[in-house]
C-alpha angles and dihedrals in degrees: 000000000000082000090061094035091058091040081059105043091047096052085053094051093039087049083057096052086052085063097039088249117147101207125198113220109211109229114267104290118188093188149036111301155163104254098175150000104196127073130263151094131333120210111169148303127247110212128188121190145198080250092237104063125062131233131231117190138187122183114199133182089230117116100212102010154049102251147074118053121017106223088176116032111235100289127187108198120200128232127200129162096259092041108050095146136060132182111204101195112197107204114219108015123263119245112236126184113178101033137275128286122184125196112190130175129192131157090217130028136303142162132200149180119208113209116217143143130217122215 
């Protein structure tokens, strides 16, 4: 699973330098949680799963809360054994202004990094 987390994480990365785009990666998060609170561009998020429980996702430009702006519409993301990670590209990059806020709710377990850059 790490293997095709990485693989992942790595194509993302590599599609931003095509564009010239430094992007920060947020340290690994396994709930919901405050990314940043300066404004910017949002590029993805990178999820890896238990592989039994599903994931749903909202990205928000909030800088404490769930609410405001969805920079990610609602997303359930589907797990299975043989699909534990997911790479959700956003293309172009989404505009944010007063930072990034992701909820994030799983039954099992999941960890993600959200891609981004401030201005």
């Amino acid at each position: 699973m790490k293997k095709i987390f990485c693989i992942a994480a790595i194509l993302l990365m590599l599609a931003g330098s095509a564009w010239g785009i430094e992007w920060n990666r947020h340290s690994e998060q396994t709930a919901t949680a405050a990314i940043t609170t300066a404004s910017g561009y949002f590029g993805g998020v990178i999820l890896a799963t238990d592989g039994t429980n599903n994931v749903t996702i909202s990205v928000y430009d909030n800088a404490s809360a769930a609410s405001g702006t969805k920079l990610l519409p609602t997303t359930v993301v589907t797990t299975s054994a043989a699909n534990r990670s997911t790479a959700i590209d956003v293309n172009p990059a989404v505009r944010f202004y007063n930072g990034i806020y992701v909820e994030i709710t799983c039954a099992g377990t999941v960890t993600y990094h959200v891609h981004y850059v401030n201005d």
